[in-house]
C-alpha atoms as one frame of an Amber mdcrd trajectory, in Angstrom:
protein
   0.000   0.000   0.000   1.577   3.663  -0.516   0.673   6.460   1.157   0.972
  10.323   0.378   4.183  11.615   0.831   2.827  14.566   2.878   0.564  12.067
   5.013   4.096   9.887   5.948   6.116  12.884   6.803   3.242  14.862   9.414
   3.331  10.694  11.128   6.603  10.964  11.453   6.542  14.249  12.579   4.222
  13.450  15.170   6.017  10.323  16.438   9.120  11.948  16.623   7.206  14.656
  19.164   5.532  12.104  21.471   9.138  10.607  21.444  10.370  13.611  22.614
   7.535  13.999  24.999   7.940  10.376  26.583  11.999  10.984  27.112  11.542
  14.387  28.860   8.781  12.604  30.709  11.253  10.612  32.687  14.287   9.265
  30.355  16.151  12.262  30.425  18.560  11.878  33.639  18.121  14.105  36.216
  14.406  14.775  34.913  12.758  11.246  36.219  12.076  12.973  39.957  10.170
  16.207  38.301   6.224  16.255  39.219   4.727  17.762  35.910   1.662  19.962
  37.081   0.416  22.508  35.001  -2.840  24.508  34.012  -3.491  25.002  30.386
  -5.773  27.984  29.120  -6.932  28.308  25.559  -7.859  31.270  23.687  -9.219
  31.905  19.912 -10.526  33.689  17.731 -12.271  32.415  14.817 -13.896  33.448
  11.733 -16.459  32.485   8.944 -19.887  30.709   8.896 -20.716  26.896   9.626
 -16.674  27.143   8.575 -13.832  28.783   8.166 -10.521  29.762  10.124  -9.868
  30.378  13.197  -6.290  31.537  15.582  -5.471  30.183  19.263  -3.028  30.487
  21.748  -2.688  28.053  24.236  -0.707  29.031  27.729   0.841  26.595  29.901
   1.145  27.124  33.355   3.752  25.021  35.375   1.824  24.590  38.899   3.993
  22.236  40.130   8.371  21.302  39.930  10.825  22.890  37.671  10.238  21.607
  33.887  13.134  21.093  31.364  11.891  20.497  27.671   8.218  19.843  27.444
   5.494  18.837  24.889   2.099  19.632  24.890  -0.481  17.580  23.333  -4.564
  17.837  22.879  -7.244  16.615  21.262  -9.660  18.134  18.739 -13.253  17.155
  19.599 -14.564  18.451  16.232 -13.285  18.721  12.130 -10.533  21.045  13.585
  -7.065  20.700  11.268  -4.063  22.483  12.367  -2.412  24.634   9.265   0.546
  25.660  10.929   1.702  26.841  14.569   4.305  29.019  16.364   6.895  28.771
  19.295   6.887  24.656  19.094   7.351  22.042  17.025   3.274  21.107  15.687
   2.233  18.195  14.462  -1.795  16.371  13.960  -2.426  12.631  13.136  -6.095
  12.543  13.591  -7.915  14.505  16.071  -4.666  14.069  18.504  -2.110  17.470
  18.217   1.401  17.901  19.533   3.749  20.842  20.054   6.913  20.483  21.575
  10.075  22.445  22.779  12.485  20.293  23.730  14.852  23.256  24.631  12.338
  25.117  26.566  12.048  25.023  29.418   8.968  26.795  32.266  10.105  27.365
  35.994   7.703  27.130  38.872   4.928  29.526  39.128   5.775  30.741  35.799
   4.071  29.899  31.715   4.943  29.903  28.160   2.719  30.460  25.411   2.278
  28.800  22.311   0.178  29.479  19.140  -1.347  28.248  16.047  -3.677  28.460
  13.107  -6.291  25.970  11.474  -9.741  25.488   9.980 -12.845  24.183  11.336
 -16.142  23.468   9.818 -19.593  23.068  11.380 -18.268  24.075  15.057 -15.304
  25.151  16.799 -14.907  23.369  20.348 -12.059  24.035  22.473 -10.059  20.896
  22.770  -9.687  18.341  25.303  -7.402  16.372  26.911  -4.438  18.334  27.552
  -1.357  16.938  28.898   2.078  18.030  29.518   4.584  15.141  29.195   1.998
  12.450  28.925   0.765  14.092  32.188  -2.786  15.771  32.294  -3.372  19.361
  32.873  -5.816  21.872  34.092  -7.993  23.094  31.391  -8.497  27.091  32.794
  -7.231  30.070  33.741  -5.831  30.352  37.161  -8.407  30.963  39.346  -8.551
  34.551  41.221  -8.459  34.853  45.344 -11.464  35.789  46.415 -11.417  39.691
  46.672 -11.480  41.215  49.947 -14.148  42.841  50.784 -13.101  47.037  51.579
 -16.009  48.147  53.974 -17.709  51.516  52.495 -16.264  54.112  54.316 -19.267
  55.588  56.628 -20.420  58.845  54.555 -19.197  61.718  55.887 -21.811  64.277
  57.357 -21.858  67.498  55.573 -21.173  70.693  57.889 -23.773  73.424  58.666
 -23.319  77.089  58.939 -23.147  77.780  63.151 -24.624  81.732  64.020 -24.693
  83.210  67.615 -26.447  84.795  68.740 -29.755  84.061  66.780 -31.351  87.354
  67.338 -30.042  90.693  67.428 -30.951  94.559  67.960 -29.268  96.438  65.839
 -29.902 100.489  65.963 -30.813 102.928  63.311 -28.086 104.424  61.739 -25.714
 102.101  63.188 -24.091  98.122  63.196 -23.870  94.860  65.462 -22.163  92.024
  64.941 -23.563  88.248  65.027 -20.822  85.170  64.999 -20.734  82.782  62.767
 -18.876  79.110  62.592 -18.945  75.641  60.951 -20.488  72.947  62.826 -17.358
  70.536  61.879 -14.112  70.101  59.712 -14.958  70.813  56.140 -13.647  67.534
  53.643 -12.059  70.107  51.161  -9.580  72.577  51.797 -11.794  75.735  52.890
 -15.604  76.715  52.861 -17.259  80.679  52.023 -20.191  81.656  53.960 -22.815
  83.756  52.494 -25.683  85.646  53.881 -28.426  87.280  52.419 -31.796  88.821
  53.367 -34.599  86.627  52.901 -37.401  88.717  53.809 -38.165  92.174  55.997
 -36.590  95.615  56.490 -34.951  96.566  53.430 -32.810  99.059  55.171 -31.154
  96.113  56.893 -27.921  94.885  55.415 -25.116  92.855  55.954 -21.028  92.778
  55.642 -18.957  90.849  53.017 -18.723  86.996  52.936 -16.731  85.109  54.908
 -13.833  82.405  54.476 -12.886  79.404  56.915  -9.749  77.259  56.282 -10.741
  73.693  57.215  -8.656  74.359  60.159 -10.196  76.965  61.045 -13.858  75.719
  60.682 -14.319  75.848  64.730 -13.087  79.173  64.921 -16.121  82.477  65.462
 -15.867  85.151  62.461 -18.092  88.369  63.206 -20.000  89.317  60.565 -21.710
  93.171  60.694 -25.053  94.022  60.088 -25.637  97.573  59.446 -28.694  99.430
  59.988 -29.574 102.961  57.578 -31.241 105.849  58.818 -34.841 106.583  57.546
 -38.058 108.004  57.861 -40.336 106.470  59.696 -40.877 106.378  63.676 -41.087
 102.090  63.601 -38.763  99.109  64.563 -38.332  97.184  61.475 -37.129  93.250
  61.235 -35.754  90.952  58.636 -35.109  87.744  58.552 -31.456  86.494  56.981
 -30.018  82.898  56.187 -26.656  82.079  56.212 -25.261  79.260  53.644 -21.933
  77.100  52.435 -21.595  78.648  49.117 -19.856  75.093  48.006 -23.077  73.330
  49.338 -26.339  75.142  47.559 -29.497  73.853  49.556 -27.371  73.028  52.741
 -26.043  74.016  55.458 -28.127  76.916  56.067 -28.477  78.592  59.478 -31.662
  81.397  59.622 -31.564  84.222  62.103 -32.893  87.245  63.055 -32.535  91.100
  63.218 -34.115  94.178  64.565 -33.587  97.881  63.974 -34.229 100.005  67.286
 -35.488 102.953  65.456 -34.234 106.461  66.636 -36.925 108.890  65.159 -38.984
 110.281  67.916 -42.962 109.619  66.985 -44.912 113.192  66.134 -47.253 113.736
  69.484 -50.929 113.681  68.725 -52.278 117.377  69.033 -54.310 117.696  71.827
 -57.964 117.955  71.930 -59.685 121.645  71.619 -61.361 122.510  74.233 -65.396
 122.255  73.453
């Protein structure tokens, strides 16, 4: 019976790899004590429809003693043919593939990585069967610890805007001051306070904004509220809030003022006498 020339030469190929798998297996001296262990992973990327091509890489993981020339071999559950690989010597009889490097050599804890191209037609399943110098491996990726968990830091509470004393007299034509403070350490480097009238005496008014360094949050700023002169003979009152410019809608601290008018009140003529 003759055979194809090209058929003879990949059997011969492939013998002489399992032959070199079997020796570094344990005829090589000084190789016989070695426990193989490893963990194969296999990646590809394929292409076409019910057929076509596809490319894979196949890493070997040595998980257990120090290995010194090596062969990997698999087994193609499906129509699978190998055109031509990388990094190793390949070889296919059948469904069973080899790829060795006999001068290679993978240390423990570390890999090597070895690639290849082929066809497929009607599916593409990973292989099977993978073994290391006759020994099996691991089909996977290493598997990662389980994380640990990082508790959520507890949320911070946001500061308020501190005022003392919440009511004040202020008189007509003239200024008091009210204090004002954070209720605790700011998270960023410094806070501005601002403070507006919300409602009441127009004539009442208030000084410029102030500005606490986080270090300073505990510390009591004065801020001046000024009074003007006017007409009328009456106490007038507003009402003003106080806010974290940096937190709109928060923080806010309401208090309250009142002018001590100055303008004595035109006496009420007295009665004629009947």
């Amino acid at each position: 019976m003759r055979f194809p020339h090209g058929r003879l030469r990949r059997s011969a190929v492939l013998a002489a790899v399992l032959a070199t798998a079997a020796t570094t297996a344990g005829l090589v001296p000084g190789t016989a004590g070695a426990a193989v262990s490893c963990r194969v992973t296999y990646v590809t990327s394929q292409w076409g429809v019910g057929g076509g091509g596809f490319t894979a890489s196949v890493d070997v993981a040595n998980t257990g003693d120090h290995i010194a020339g090596w062969t990997l071999t698999f087994t193609f559950p499906g129509s699978q043919r190998l055109s031509y690989g990388w990094s190793a010597q390949w070889a296919q009889t059948g469904n069973l593939v080899a790829a060795s490097v006999p001068a290679g050599s993978i240390s423990p804890g570390a890999s090597a990585t070895v690639g290849f191209n082929g066809t497929w037609s009607g599916s593409n399943p990973p292989p099977t069967n993978f073994a290391v110098n006759g020994v099996p491996c691991v089909a996977g990726p290493q598997p990662s610890p389980a994380p640990t968990p990082v508790p959520s830091p507890s949320p911070s509470a946001t500061p308020s805007v501190v005022v003392s004393p919440e009511s004040i007299a202020v008189p007509e034509g003239g200024s008091a001051v009210i204090y004002v403070r954070l209720s605790q350490r700011p998270s960023y480097g410094w806070v501005t306070v601002d403070s507006e009238r919300l409602l009441g005496d127009s004539d009442l008014s208030i000084g410029p904004r102030l500005l606490f360094p986080a270090d300073e949050w505990a510390t009591w700023q004065p801020l001046t509220v000024f009074a003007e002169e006017d007409g009328d003979a009456e106490d007038g009152t507003a009402t003003f809030m106080s806010r974290i410019s940096q937190l709109p809608g928060s923080g806010v601290a309401l208090w309250n003022v009142r002018e001590v008018d100055n303008d004595a009140a035109t006496p009420s003529p007295a009665p004629s006498p009947s």
